[in-house]
N, C-alpha and C positions, 0 to 999 in steps of 0.2 A: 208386651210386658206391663204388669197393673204394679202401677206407683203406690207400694202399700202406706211405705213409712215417711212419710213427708215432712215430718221432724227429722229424721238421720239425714234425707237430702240437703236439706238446706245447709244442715250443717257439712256434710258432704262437700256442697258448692263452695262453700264460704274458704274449705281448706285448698280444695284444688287451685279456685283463683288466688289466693294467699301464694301456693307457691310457684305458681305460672308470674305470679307478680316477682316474688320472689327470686325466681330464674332471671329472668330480666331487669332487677338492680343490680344482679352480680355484672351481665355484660355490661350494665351503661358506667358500674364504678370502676371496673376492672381493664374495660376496651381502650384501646391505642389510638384510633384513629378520634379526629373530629366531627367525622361523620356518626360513630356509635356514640361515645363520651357526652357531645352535646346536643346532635341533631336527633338524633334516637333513631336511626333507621334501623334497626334489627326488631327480631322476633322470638319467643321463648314460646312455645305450644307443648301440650301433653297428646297423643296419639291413641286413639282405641285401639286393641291389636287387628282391626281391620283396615284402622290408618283414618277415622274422623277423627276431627281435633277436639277434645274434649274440654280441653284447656286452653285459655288464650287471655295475656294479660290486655287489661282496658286503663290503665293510667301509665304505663311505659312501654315503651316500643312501637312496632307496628302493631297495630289492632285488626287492620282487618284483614283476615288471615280464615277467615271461616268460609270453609268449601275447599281446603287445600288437596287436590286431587294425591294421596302422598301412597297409596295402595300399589299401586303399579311399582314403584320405588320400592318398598317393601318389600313386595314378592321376587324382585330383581334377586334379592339377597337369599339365596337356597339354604343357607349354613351358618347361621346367627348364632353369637355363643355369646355368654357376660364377658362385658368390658370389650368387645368391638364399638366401633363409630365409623358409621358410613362417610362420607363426603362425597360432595356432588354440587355441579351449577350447572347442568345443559338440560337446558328447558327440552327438546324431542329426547334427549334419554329416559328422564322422567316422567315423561308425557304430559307434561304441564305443572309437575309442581313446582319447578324454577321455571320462571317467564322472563329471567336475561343473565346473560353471564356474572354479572357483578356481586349476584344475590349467592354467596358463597354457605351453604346447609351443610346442617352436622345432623346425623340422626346416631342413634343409641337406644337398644332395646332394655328393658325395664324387667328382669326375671323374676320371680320364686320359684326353689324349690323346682327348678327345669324348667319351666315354662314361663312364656313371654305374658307381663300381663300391662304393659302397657310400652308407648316408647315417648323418650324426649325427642323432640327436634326443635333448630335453633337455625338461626340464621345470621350473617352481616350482610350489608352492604358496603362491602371492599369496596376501597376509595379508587383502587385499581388492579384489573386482571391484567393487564399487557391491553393489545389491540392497537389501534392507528392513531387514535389522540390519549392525551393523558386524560386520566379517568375511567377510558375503556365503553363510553359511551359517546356517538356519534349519530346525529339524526340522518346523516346521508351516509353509513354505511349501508351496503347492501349485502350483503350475506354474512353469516355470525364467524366467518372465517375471520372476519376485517374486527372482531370484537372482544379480542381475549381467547384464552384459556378454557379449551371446554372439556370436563371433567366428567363423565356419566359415574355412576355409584360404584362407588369402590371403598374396600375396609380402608379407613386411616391407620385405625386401630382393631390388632384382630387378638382376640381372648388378651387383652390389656397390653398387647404390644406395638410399637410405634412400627409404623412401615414407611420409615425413614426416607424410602424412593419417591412417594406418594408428595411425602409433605414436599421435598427439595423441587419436584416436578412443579407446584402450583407455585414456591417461592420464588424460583428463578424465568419465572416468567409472569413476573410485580413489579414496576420502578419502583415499589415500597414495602420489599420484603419483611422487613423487618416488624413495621409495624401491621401486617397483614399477621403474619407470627403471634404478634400477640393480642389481636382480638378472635384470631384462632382459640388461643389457649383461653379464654374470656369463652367461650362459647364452651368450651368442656368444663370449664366449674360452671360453668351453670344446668350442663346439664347432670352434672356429678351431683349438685345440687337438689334437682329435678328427684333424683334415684333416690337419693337421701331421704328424700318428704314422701312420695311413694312409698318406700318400704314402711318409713313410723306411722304410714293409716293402716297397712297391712298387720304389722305388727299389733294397732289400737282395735281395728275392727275386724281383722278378719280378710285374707283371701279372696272368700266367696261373697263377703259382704261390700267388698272392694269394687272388683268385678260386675257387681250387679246396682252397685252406684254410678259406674260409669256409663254404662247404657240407660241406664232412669234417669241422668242426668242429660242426655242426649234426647229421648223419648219426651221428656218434661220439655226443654227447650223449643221441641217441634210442635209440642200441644199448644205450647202459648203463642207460638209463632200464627198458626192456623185459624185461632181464634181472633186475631188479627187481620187476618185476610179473609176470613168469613163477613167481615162487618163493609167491606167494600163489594160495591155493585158489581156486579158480574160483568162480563165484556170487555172487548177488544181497544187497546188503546194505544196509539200512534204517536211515533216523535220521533225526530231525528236532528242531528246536530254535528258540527264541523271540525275536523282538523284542518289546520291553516297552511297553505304553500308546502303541498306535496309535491312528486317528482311530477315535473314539467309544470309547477307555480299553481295547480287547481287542488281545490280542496280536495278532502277526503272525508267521506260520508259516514257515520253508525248512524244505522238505523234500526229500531224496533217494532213490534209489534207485542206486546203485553196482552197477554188475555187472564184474567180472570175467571177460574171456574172454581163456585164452591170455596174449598179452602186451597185450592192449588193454583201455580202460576205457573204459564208457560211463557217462555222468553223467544222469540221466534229474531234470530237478525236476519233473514233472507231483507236484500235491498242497501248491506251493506258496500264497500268497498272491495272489489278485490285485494287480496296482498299487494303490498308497493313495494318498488324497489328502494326502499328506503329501510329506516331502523323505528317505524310505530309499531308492527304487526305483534298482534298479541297470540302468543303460540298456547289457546286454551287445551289443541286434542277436544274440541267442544267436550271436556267433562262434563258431566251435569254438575251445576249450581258450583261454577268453579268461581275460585275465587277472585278474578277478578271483572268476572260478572255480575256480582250479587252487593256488592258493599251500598250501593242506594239504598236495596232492601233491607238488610239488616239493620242497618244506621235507623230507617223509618220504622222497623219493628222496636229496636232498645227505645225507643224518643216515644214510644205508643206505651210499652210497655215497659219503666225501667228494670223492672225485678223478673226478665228472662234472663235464664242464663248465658251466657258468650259462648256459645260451640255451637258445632254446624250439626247440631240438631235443627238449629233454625232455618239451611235452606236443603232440608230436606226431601219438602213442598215445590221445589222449585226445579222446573225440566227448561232446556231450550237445543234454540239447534243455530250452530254458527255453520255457514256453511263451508264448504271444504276450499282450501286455496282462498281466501278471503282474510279480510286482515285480522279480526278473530279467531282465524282458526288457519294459520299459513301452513303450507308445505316444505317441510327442511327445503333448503338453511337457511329459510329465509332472515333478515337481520331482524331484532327481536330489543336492542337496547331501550333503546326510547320508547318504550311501551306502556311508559307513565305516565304520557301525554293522552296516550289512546286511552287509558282507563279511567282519566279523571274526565276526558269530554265522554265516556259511557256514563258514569256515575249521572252527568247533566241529561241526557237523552233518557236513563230510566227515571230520573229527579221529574222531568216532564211529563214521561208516560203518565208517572204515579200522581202529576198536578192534574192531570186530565178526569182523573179518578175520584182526588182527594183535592178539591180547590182548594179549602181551609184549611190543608194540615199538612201542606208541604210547600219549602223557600223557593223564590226565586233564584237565578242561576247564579253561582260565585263565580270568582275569578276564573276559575277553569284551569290553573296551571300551577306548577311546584318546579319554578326555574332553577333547578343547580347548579350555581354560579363554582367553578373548580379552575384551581390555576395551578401551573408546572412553573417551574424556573430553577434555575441553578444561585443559590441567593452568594451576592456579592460577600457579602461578611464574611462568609465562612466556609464558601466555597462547595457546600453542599446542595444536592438537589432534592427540590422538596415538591411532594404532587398533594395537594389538600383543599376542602371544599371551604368556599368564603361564605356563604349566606344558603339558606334554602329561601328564594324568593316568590313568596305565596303572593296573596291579595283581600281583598274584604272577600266577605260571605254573603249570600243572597240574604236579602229581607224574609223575616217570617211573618207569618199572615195575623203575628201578635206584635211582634216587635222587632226592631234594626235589626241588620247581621251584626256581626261581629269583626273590627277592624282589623286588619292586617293580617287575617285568617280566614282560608275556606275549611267551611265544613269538608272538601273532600280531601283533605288533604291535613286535619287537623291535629295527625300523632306526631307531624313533622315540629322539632322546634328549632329555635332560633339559635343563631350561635353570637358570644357576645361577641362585639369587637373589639372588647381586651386580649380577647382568644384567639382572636383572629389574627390582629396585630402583633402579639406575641409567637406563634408560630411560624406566619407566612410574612415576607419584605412587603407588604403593602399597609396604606394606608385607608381607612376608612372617614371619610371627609364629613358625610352625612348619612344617616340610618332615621326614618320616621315614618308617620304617616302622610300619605298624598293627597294635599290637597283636592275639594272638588271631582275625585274620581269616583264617590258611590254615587249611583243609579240614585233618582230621586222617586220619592213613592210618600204617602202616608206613613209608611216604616222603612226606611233608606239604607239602600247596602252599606255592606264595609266598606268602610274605605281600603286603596294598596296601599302598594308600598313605595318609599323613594330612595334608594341606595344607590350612593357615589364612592367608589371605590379607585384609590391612587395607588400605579404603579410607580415602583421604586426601584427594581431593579432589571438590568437589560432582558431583553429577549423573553419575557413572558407569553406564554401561549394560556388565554382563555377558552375554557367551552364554557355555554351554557346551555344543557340540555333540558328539555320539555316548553318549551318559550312557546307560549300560545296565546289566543284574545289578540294578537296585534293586529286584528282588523275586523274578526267577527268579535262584538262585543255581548258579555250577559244578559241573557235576554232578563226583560222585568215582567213582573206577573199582575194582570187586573186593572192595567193602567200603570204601573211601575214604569219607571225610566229605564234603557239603560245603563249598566253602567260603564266605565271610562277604558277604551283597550290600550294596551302597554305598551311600552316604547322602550329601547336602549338607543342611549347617543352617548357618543363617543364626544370627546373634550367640549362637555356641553358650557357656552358664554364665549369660546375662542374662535380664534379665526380659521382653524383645522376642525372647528365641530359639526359632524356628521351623524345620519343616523343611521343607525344598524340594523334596523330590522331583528330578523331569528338570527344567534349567532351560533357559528358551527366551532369553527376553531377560529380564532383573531390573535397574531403578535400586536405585542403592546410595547412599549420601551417608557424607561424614567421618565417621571413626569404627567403619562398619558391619564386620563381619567376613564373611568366607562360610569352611564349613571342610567339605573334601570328603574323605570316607571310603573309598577304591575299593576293590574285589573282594579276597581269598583266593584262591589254584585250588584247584581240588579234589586230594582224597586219592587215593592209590593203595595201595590193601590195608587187611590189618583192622589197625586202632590201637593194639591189645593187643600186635600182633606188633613193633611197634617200638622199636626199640635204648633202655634206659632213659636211657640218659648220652644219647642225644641230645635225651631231653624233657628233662634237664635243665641240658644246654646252651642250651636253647631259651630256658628258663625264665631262665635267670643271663644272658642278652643282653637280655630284655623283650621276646622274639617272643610268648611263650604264660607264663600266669599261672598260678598255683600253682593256683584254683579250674580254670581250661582244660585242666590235668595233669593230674588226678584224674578231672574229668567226662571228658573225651574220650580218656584213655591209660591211665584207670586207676594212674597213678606218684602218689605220694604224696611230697610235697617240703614240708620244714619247715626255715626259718632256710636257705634257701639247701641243705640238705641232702639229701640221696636217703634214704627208711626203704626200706630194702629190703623187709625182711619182711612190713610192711602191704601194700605194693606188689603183693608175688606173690600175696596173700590176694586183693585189691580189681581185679587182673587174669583172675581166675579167673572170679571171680562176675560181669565183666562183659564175657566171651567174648561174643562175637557167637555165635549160634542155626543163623542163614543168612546168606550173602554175596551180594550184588548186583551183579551187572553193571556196573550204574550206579546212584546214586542220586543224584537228582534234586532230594532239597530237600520239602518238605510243601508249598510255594505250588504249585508244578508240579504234584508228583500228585493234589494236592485241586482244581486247576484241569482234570487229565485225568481226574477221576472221571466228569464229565457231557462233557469235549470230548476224548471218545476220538479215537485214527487214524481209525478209522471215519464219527465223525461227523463231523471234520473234514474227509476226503475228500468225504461228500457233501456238506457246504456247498461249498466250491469248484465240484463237478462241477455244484451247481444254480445257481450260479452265474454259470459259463461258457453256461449258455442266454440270458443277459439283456445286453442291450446296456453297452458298458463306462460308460456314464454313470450307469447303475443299480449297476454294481457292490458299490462301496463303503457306499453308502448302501444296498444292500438286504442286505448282510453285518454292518454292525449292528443293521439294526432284526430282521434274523432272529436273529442272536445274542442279543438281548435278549428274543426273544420267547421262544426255546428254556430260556434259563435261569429268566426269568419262570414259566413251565410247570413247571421243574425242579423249585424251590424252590417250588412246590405241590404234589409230591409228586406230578405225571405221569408217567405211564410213553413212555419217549421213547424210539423207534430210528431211526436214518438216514433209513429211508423215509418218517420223516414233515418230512425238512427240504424238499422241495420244495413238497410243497403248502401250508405255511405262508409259503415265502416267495413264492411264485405268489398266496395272498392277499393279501399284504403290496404284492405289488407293485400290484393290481387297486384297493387301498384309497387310492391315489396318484390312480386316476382314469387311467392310462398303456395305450396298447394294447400 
């Protein structure tokens, strides 16, 4: 289709994002929970009637939402009449456009005059569907049995009437009916909303001029996209990177393989992970250019080029292949909650691929995590029980190859916000002791990560049960880019300064009682460039806010700061003698590398590849006891290479008694 009127698009654009923006302050003013109200976890999108999202707001809500596989969903629906609304959260019913129970979707077709001409869809992040902890996300469940409420499409509302069975069915299976109800009802004025600003362009332009706005606006998005990927060299480019203490305590792998051809990108993850019996697996249905595949790219397309427009016109360009049974692309049922962990360490493995590409124009790695700190309790006062989230605990952002990250935020995770703690405190019996930034935890570089974050949180009333879901970096730290540092991994401890204080590690579910504290440490990003080469007045402006510490000056910049002061002359002495030798591409941290002394790409690839010979129920179970075997052997001082990981795990499996 040839983009004739380039004046009507823009303005085209300017309305539809207006009221995708639009859609989305109705849910954030309207919604019940703490999660929509202050953290913004929800979504307002516009739908072409073949179900691209045309629409998608970019200053409230979730944003990246582009690639929503929402067709398959669509077509489910035989018999669409005005004033129906679908509903649905089971990620395999829809084939991927819910990727975990909690993500609670409303769809609603958009008529004239008989026919469909475009649809709303909207979404929350229910604080709770039911499932085995409150919240309804649990990184050790294993099948989405153990996770809520799963709902495939079905009318809520059919030709504008309530199906009263439908709603009772999702309510009575909420510890938080109520206010699940009403960010429910928040999700239909917005999309009543939606229908509302639809029809006044219909009504202003026309029908047919409607229609063919919304495809030029898709078609326009993929032009500029392409032109953007045309200016990168061609070829294949490599990266992988870690989730932390999977089942049986060993990481878990994404891996990519990025090629460049032309103006097209193909996304290859063979080398990944098989599915775990845990809750990261990300149930893509490998769509193409699904959505939570792509958010590195898109992010590096709007930053290349602000004035494309937000719809998945942009990864239209974009093919890949997760392979089957794999934690990208699992086979029912497999659990699927915590899959925000696995998406935000993907964002970092495509963040790398494209550093491989782009030296100059892409951050080093951020915190890597979006810890949702969520607490149940029955509060003493008043005798009620209350399930709601305390904090979204992000981290600094990687350094850009111009200037610092950004404090107490990653780029991947940056639609999420903070909730205050007058909010917090007013809602929920706890106390919040300290909320700020962490010291000394950005990666050190020429332009120095975010720093995290440091939240201490006091229970107050008996028997609290915590989860914290997506808790990652506590071992593998951000990598730095060009000589960058990196930066600082997270920690939670439990009544930190007492005589009971412990640390926690990942937490899954923890009872808490009066008095207890938890205090959570998150991430640094990593550095960009060598340390030495860093503005001195900025280390010690750093130093005179309490970002970095007179000993973190000296050890990691070489500046020398006394009484608040800068010695210069020490400075250029203690700069000299601690010039970097050689510059690194990346560096990784000592857990990683002394982790890839013995589990090279190599060796990893052929665990996977012997892996995929064995039926998926052996999977997981014969990728630890061969990991353990391999390392066992290691640390006896064997001599080990690839070819020997199948016949140990071919023994391994024979010693089961299995054909």
């Amino acid at each position: 289709m040839m983009i004739v009127d380039k004046v009507f698009l823009e303005i085209f654009n300017n309305r539809i994002q207006a009221t995708v923006e639009e859609m989305a302050n109705v849910v954030l003013r309207t919604g019940f929970t703490a999660f929509v109200k202050e953290t913004g976890d929800f979504g307002t999108y516009l739908l072409s009637p073949t179900g691209e999202t045309f629409g998608s707001p970019l200053e409230t809500g979730y944003n990246l939402s582009l690639g929503i596989p929402a067709a398959a969903t669509i077509q489910s629906v035989k018999d669409w009449q005005e004033g129906d609304i679908v509903i649905c959260n089971d990620p395999y019913a829809t084939q991927g456009m819910v990727t975990h129970l909690p993500d609670m979707h409303l769809i609603k077709p958009f008529f004239y005059e008989g026919r469909i001409i475009a649809y709303g869809m909207c979404f929350v992040h229910s604080s709770d569907v039911g499932g085995k902890v409150p919240g309804s996300v649990s990184p050790s469940a294993y099948d989405i049995h153990m996770e809520g409420i799963r709902i495939a499409p079905i009318k809520l509302y059919e030709a504008g009437v309530l199906n009263e069975t439908v709603q009772r069915m999702f309510l009575d299976n909420s510890r938080i009916p109520e206010q699940n109800l009403g960010d429910l009802r928040a999700l239909m004025a917005a999309l009543n909303r939606g229908e509302q600003r639809i029809g006044e362009l219909i009504t202003r332009y026309g029908v047919e001029r409607v229609e063919q706005g919304i495809e030029q606006l898709l078609e326009y998005a993929e032009l500029k996209a392409r032109a953007i990927v045309s200016d990168i060299q061609d070829g294949t480019y490599e990266f992988w990177d870690y989730l932390e203490k999977g089942p049986g305590g060993y990481p878990i792998r994404l891996r990519c393989s990025m090629t460049i051809s032309k103006s097209d990108i193909y996304l290859d993850f063979n080398g990944s992970d098989p599915q775990v019996r845990a809750s990261f697996n990300i149930p893509t249905h490998n769509q193409q250019g699904h959505y939570m595949l792509v958010p590195a790219l898109i992010r590096y397309f709007r930053t290349i080029d602000p004035t494309i427009p937000w719809n998945s016109g942009m990864i239209r360009l974009v093919r890949n292949y997760a392979p089957p049974a794999s934690i990208l692309n699992p086979e029912p049922m497999a659990a699927v909650g915590a899959r925000a962990a696995t998406f935000i360490r993907l964002m970092d493995v495509i963040t790398g691929a494209l550093s491989k590409a782009q030296a100059s124009k892409v951050p080093a790695a951020g915190a890597g995590q979006a810890c949702i700190v969520m607490m149940a309790m029955t509060d003493a006062n008043d005798g009620k029980k209350k399930v709601g989230v305390i904090q979204p605990i992000c981290g600094g952002s990687g350094a850009r190859p111009m200037k610092d990250g950004i404090d107490g935020m990653d780029f991947a995770v940056g639609h999420l916000r903070n909730i205050p703690a007058e909010t917090v405190e007013a809602e929920m019996p706890v106390m919040i002791e300290h909320y700020g930034l962490r010291p000394d935890s950005a990666g050190a570089g020429t332009f120095r990560g975010g720093s995290g974050i440091e939240l201490r949180v006091r229970i107050r009333t008996p028997d609290t049960v915590m989860t914290a879901r997506n808790m990652e970096r506590m071992e593998f730290q951000p990598w730095g880019r060009l000589g960058g540092g990196v930066g600082t991994h997270g920690e939670a401890i439990l009544n930190v300064g007492l005589d009971t204080e412990e640390q926690l590690g990942r937490i899954d579910e923890l009872l808490l009682q009066p008095g207890d504290t938890v205090t959570f440490l998150s991430q640094g990003g990593g550095g960009y460039g060598d340390p030495m080469e860093r503005d001195v007045q900025l280390v010690l402006k750093d130093v005179r806010s309490g970002l970095v510490s007179n000993h973190q000056a000296f050890e990691r910049y070489g500046v020398v700061i006394r009484d608040s002061e800068l010695d210069e002359e020490q400075t250029r002495v203690e700069r000299v003698n601690k010039r970097q030798q050689e510059t690194k591409d990346f560096n990784y941290g000592h857990t990683r590398e002394k982790y890839e002394t013995l589990w090279s790409d190599e060796m990893q690839l052929a665990l996977v590849n012997a892996l995929n010979n064995y039926p998926l129920a052996l999977r997981d179970y014969l990728k630890r006891r061969t990991m353990n075997a391999v390392e066992h052997r290691f640390a006896g001082n064997a001599s080990l290479t690839p070819h020997d990981i199948p016949e140990m795990m071919e023994d391994l499996r024979q010693q089961i008694g299995l054909q």
